[in-house]
C-alpha positions as CSV (number, residue, x, y, z in Angstrom):
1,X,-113.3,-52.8,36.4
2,X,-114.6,-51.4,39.3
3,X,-117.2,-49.5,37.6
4,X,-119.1,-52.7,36.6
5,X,-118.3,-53.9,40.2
6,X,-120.2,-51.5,41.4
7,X,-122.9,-51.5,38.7
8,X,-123.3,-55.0,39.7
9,X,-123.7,-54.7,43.3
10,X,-126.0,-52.0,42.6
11,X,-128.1,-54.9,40.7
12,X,-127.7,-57.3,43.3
13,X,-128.4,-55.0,46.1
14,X,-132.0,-54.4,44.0
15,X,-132.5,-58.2,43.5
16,X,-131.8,-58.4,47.5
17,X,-134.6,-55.8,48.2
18,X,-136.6,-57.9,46.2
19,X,-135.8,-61.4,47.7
20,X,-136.3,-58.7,51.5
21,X,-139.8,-57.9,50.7
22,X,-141.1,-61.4,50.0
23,X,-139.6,-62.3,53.4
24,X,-142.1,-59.5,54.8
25,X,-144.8,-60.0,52.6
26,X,-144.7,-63.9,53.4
27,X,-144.3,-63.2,57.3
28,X,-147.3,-60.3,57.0
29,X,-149.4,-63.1,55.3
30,X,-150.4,-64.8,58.2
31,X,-150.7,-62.3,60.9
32,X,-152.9,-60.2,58.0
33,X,-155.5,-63.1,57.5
34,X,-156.6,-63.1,61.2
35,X,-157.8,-59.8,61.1
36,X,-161.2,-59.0,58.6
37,X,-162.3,-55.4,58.5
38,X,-160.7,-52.2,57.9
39,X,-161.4,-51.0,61.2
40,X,-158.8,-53.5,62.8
41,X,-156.4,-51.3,61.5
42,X,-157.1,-48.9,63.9
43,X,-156.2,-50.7,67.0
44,X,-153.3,-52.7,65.3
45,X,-149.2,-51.9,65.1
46,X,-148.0,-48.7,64.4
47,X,-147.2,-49.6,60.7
48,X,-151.0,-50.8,60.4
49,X,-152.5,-47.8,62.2
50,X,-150.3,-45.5,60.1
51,X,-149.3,-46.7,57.0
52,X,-151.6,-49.4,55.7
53,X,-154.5,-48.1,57.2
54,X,-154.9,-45.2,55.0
55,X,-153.8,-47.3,51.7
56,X,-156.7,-49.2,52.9
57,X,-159.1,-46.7,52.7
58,X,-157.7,-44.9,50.0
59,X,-158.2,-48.3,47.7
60,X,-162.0,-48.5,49.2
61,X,-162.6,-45.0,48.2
62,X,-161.2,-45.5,44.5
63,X,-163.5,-48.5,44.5
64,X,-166.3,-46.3,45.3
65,X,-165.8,-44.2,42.4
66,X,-166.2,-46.9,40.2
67,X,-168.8,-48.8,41.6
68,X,-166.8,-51.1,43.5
69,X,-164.5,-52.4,40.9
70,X,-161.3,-52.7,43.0
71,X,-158.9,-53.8,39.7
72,X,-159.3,-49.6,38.7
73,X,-159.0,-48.5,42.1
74,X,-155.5,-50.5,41.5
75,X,-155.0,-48.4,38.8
76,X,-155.5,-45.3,40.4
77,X,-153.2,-46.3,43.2
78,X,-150.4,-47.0,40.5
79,X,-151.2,-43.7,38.8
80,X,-151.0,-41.5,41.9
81,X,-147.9,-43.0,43.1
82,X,-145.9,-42.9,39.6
83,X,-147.0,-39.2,39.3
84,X,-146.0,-38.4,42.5
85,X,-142.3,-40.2,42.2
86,X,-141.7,-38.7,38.6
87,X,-139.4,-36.2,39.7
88,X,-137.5,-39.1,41.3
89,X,-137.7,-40.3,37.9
90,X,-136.9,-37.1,36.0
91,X,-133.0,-37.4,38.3
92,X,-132.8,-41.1,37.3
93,X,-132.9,-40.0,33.7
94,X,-130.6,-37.3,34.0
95,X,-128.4,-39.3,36.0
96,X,-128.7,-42.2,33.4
97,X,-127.8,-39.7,30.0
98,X,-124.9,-38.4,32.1
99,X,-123.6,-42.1,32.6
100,X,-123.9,-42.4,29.2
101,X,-122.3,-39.5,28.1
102,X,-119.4,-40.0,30.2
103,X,-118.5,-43.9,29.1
104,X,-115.7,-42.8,26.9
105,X,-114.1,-41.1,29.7
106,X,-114.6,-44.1,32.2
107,X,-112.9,-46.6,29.4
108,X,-110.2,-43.8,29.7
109,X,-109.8,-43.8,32.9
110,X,-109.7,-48.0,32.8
111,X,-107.2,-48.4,30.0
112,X,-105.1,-46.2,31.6
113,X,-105.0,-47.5,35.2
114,X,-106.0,-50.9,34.3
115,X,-103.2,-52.7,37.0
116,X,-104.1,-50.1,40.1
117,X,-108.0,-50.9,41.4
118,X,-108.1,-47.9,43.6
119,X,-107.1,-45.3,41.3
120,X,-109.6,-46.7,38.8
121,X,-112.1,-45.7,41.7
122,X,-110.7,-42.4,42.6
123,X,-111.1,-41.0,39.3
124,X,-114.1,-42.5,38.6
125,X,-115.6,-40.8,41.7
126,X,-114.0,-37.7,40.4
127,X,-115.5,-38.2,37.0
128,X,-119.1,-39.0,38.7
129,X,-118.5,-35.5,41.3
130,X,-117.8,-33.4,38.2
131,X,-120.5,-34.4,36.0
132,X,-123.0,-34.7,38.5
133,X,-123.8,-38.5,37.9
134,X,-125.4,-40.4,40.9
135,X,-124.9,-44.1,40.2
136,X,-127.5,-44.9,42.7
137,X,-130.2,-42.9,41.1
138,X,-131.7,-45.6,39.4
139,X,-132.6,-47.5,42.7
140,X,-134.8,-44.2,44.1
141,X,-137.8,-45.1,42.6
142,X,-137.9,-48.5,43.8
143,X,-136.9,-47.4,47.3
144,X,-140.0,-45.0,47.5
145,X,-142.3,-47.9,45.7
146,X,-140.8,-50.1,48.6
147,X,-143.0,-49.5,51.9
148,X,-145.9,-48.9,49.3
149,X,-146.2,-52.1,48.0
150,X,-145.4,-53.7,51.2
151,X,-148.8,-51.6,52.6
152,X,-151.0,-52.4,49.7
153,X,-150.2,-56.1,50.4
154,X,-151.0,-55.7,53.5
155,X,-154.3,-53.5,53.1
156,X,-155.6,-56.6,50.6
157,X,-155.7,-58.7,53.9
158,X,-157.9,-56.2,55.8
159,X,-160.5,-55.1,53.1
160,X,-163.0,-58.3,52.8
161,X,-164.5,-57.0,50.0
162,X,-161.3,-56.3,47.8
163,X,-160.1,-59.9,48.8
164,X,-163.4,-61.5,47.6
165,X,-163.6,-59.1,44.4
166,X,-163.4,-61.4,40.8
167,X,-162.1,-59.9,37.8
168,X,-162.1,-62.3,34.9
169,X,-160.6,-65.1,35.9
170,X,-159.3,-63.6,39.0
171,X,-159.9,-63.3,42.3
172,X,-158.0,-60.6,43.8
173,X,-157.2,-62.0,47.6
174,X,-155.9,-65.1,46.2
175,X,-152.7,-65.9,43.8
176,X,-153.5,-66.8,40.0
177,X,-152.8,-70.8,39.6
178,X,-153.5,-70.9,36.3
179,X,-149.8,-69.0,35.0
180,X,-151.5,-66.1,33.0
181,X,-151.1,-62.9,35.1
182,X,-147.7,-64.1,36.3
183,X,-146.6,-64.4,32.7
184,X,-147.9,-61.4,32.1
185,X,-146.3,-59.4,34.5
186,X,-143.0,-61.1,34.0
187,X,-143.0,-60.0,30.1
188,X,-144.3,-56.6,31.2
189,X,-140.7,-56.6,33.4
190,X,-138.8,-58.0,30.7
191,X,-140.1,-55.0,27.9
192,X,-139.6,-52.7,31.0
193,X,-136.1,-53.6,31.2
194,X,-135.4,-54.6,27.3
195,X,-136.7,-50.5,26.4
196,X,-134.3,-49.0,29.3
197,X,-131.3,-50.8,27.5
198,X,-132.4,-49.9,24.0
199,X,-132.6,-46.5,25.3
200,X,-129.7,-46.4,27.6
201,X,-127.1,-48.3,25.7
202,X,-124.3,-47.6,28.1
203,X,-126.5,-49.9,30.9
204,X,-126.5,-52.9,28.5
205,X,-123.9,-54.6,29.9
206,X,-122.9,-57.5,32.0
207,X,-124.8,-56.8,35.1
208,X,-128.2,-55.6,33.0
209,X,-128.4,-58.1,30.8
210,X,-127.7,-60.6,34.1
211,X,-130.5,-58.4,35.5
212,X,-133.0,-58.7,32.6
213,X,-132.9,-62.4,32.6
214,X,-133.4,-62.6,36.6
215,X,-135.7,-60.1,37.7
216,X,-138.6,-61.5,35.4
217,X,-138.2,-64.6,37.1
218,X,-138.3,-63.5,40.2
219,X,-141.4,-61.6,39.5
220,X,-142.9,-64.6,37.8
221,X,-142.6,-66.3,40.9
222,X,-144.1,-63.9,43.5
223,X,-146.9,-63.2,41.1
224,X,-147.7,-67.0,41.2
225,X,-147.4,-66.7,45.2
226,X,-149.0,-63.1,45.7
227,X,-152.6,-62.5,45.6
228,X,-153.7,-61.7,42.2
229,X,-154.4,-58.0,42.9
230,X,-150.1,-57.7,43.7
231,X,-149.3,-58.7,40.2
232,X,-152.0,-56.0,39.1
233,X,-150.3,-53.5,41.0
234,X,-146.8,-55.3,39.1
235,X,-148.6,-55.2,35.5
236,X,-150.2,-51.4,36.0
237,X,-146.8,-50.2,36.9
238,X,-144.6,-51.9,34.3
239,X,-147.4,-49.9,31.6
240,X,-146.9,-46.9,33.5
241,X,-143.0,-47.3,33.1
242,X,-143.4,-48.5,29.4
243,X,-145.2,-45.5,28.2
244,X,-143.1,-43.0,30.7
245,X,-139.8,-43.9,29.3
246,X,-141.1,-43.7,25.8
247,X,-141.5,-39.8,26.4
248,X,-138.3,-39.5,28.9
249,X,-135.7,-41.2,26.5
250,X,-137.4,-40.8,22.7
251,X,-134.9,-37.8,22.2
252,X,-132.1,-39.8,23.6
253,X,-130.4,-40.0,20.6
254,X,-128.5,-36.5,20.8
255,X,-128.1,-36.1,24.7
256,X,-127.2,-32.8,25.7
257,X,-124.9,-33.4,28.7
258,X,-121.3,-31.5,28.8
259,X,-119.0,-34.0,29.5
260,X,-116.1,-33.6,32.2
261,X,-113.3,-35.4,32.4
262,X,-112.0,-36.2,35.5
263,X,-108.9,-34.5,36.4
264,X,-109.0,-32.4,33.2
265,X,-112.3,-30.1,33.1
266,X,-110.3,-26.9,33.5
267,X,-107.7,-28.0,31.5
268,X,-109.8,-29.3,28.7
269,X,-111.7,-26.2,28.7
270,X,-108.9,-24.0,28.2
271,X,-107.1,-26.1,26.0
272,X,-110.2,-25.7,23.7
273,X,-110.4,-21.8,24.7
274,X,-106.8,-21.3,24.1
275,X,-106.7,-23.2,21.2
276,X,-109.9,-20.8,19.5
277,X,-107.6,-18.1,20.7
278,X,-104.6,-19.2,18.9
279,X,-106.7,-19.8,15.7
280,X,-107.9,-16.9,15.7
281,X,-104.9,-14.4,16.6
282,X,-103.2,-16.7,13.8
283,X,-106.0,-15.9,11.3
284,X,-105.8,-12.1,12.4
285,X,-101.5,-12.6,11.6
286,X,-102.2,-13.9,8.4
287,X,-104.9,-11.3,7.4
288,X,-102.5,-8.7,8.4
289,X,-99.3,-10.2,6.6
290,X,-102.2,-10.5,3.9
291,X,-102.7,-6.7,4.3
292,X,-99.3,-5.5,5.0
293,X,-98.5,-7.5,1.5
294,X,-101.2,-6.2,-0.4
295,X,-99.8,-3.1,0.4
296,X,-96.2,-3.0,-0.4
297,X,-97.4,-5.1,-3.7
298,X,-99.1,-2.0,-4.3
299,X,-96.2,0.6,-3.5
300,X,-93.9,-1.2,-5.6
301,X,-96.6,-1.5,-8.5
302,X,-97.1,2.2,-8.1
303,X,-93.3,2.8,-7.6
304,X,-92.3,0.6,-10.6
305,X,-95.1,2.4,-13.2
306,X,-93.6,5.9,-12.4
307,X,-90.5,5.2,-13.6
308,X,-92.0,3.7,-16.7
309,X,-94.5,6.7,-17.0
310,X,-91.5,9.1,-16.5
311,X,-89.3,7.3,-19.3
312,X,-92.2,7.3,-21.9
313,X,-92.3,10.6,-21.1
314,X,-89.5,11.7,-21.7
């Protein structure tokens, strides 16, 4: 039970990030607007001077390669930053196939303290120490994706030209009324989400599937709040993750993970040791009774036909 406790407030804790960051965003939104040109940056906070000011100019110089189209110099950004946060992925996988490698062991470990909480915990721990499972892997890469997003919200307020940019039916500084990008970063989260479970059945549980009917709404309804070119950033990424976790988890049908169980590693290792050695030192008894039969078979055949020999003889 306290396994999915603590799934659960690991979900929750996410969902509390999220609801965290639109408090920010929201109270960044009107300090942002007074301010019109990159160049502010410079004589602004120390989160604008260091942080946003270079995400800033980093989106107006991926604009520049592309002849001012700021909707690829989003892409770019998402590109850059999911490469540079894969091996933060590359643990959360591991982490993940080791969870799910190790759920018999944890329904184990449940049936058999069911009534006593904080043994159930204990052994889990153990479980988790000896098969190098990190529960809280999966929230790294959002951690790291965090202060990023927070600055490129931010940076959209200080470049005029990126704010007045129109793609489509967009314009990037200001929040798409008319429902389509929101909906279409909200089934973007909901595929995002669907895959990992697919992929990961051991997640798709209480807590997940709580998680995969939430989270799209909540991203449906800072995409409809957010200027357009935050939902961008939301859609890019969720394309990114799609196509990622297509490669990570299309072999996840065999995982390769040595299981541990808790308490038992060394014990369950030498049982299975032990138990090759006794099957083999019994096969090596039998093929020597085997031998040792053959053998006196033989002496008595070759005894026995003497006797016959010598009385035919005689």
């Amino acid at each position: 039970m306290s396994v999915f406790k603590g799934r659960r407030g690991r979900y929750f804790l996410l969902i509390a990030m999220l609801l965290l960051s639109v408090t920010v965003l929201s109270g960044c939104s009107s300090s942002a607007t007074v301010t019109h040109d990159i160049n502010d940056l410079k004589n602004g906070s120390f989160w604008q001077r260091n942080v946003v000011l270079y995400f800033a100019e980093a989106l107006e110089t991926f604009a520049r390669w592309f002849n001012g189209e700021y909707v690829l110099a989003v892409l770019v950004m998402v590109i850059i930053v999911r490469t540079l946060i894969l091996p933060l992925t590359m643990k959360q996988v591991r982490s993940s196939r080791a969870m799910q490698a190790i759920q018999p062991e944890l329904q184990k470990i449940q049936k058999k303290y069911k009534d006593q909480p904080e043994k159930i915990q204990q052994e889990t721990m153990k479980l988790f120490q000896e098969n190098k499972v990190n529960p809280m892997a999966g929230c790294l890469p959002l951690l790291v994706q965090m202060p990023i997003f927070i600055a490129l919200y931010n940076s959209i307020y200080y470049n005029p030209h990126l704010r007045e940019h129109d793609f489509l039916w967009l314009q990037l500084g200001k929040p798409d009324h008319y429902f389509i990008l929101p909906a279409i970063a909200a089934l973007t989260t909901f595929l995002q989400t669907k895959m990992m479970t697919k992929m990961n059945p051991a997640q798709a549980q209480g807590p997940m599937q709580f998680m995969m009917m939430i989270y799209p709404v909540l991203i449906f309804v800072m995409s409809y709040n957010f200027p357009a070119a935050l939902p961008l950033y939301w859609v890019f990424s969720n394309v990114y993750t799609i196509i990622q976790n297509y490669f990570l988890y299309r072999n996840n049908n065999a995982p390769q993970v040595a299981v541990a169980g808790a308490g038992s590693t060394a014990g369950g290792s030498g049982a299975a040791k032990n138990g090759g050695s006794v099957k083999n030192s019994g096969n090596a008894k039998n093929s020597g009774n085997a031998k040792n039969g053959s053998a006196k078979n033989n002496g008595n055949g070759t005894s026995g036909k003497k006797p016959k020999e010598g009385k035919k003889s005689k």
